[in-house]
C-alpha positions in Angstrom: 0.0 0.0 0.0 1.3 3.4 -1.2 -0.4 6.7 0.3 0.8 9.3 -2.3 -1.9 11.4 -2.0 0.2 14.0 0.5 4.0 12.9 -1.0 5.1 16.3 0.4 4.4 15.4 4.1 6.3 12.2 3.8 9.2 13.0 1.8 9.4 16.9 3.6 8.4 16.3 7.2 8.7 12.7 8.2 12.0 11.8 9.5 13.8 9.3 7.4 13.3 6.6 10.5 9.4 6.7 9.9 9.0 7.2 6.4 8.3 3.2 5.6 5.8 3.5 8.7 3.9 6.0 7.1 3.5 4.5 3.7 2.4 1.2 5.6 -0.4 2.8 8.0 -3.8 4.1 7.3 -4.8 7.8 8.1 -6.8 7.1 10.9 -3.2 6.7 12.8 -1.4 9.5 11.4 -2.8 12.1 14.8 -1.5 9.5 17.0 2.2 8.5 14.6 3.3 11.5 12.9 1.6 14.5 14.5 4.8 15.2 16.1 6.3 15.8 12.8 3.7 18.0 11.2 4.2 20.3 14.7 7.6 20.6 15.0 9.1 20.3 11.6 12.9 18.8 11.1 12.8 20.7 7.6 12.0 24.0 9.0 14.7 22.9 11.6 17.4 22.7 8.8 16.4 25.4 7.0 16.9 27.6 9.7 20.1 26.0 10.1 21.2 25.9 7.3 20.3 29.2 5.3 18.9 30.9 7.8 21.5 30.6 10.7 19.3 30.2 13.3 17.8 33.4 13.6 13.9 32.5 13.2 13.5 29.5 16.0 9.7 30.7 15.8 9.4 28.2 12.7 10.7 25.4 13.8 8.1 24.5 16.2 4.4 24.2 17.4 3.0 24.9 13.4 -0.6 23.7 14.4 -0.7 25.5 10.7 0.9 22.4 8.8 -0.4 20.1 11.6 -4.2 21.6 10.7 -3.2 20.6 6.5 -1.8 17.4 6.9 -2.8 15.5 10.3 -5.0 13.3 9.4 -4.0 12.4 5.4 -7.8 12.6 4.1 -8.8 14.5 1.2 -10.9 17.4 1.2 -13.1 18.7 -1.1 -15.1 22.0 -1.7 -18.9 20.7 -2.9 -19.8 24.3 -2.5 -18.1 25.7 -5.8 -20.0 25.9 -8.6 -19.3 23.9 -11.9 -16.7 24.5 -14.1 -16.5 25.3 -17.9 -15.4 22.0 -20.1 -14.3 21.9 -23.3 -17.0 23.2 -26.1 -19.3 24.0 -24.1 -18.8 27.4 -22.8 -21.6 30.0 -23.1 -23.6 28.2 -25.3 -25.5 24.7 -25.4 -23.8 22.4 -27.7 -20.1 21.6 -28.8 -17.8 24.7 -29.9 -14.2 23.8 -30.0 -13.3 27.4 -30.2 -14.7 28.1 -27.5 -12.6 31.5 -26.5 -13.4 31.3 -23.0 -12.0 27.7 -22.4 -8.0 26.7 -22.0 -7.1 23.1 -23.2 -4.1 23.4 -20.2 -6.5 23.7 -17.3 -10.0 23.4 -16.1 -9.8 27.1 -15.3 -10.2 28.1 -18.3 -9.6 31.7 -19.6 
């Protein structure tokens, strides 16, 4: 089993010691596992370190902001949003595949 779904979590913020753990466990264990890694960050740690030296500690710990993103590993999703444009059908009913207000490189179009 593979969770791949947050690879920047496990390849950023888990220490190399747990990184196997956390691709064999399911989400429901990550508060409990790797909560401690999502608060107090060994990347921020070495980046203050490293090409900071050391003069922001206040990054390196206690980041209930990353903790709040990635404890637990479930994906979210915003029903709220209305629908977006697809191809050909922009403004008007029926196919138009010049659609000016649709870009083939995103959903977003525009």
């Amino acid at each position: 089993m593979a969770r791949q779904g947050n690879p920047l979590f496990n390849e950023g913020l888990v220490a190399i010691a747990d990184k196997d753990r956390y691709g064999r466990t399911s989400p429901e264990t990550d508060k409990v596992l790797f909560n401690k890694y999502a608060l107090n960050p060994e990347l921020a740690t070495l980046i203050n370190a490293i090409v900071l030296g050391g003069t922001l500690p206040s990054i390196q710990s206690n980041r209930t902001d990353i903790a709040g993103i990635f404890i637990p590993d479930l994906i979210k999703c915003d029903l709220s949003t209305g629908p977006c444009r697809l191809a050909g059908n922009g403004t008007q009913a029926g196919t138009n595949p010049d659609d000016a207000g649709f870009s083939r490189l995103g959903i977003f179009g525009g």
